[in-house]
N, C-alpha and C positions, 0 to 999 in steps of 0.2 A: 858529236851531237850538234845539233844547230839549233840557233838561236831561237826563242817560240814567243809569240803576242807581241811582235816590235809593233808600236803602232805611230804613227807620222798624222799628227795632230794640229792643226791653227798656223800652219805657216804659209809662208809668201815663198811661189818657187818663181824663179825668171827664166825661163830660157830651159831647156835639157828634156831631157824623153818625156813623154807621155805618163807611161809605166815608172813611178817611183822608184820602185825597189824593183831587183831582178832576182827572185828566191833560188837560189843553187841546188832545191831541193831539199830531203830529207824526208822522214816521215813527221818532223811535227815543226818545218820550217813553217810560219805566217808572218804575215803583216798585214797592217790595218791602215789604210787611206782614211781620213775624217777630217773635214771642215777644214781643209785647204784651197786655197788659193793661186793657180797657174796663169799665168800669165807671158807675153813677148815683149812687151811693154812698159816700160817704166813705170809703177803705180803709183807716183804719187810721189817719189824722195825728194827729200831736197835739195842734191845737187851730184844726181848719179854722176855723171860727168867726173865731178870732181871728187869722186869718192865719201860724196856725206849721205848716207842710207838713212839719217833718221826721214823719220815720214809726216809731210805736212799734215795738218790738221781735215785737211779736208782729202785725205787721201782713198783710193777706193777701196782700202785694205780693210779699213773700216767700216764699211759698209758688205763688203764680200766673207767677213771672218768678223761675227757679231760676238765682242769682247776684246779683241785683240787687243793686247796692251805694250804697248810702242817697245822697242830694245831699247835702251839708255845710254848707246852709243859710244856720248860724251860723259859715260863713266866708266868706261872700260879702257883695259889698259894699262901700260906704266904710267905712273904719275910723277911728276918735278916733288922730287925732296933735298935732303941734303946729302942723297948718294947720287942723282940723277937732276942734272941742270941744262 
């Protein structure tokens, strides 16, 4: 049986096919494209380069995907404790 109703909602894609999802068939394979955002181009991060994804304040993400609410980046993660220094 394959998977039914995935839906691919409010996100930032960079770079990769057109077509999201490639459905392998079935009779009740779907998926749902909504309020994304495709892009070639940097939208906005603060230092793709250097690998910091969070997104300036005035990025186009913002404006393209009305609500989008930032990833917290710098809070994901291992964190420095007293097993990890």
């Amino acid at each position: 049986m394959r998977s039914r109703g995935n839906e691919f909602s409010g996100n930032v894609i960079i770079g990769g096919p057109d077509q999201l999802v490639k459905l392998m068939g079935g009779e009740f394979a779907t998926a749902y494209e909504n309020n994304n955002f495709k892009t070639n181009e940097d939208p906005g991060f603060v230092d793709m380069k250097k690998g910091n994804f969070m997104l300036k304040s005035n990025s186009i993400v913002f404006e393209k995907i009305p609500g989008f609410q930032p990833i917290p980046f710098d809070k994901m993660g291992l964190y420095k404790d007293t097993y990890r220094k």
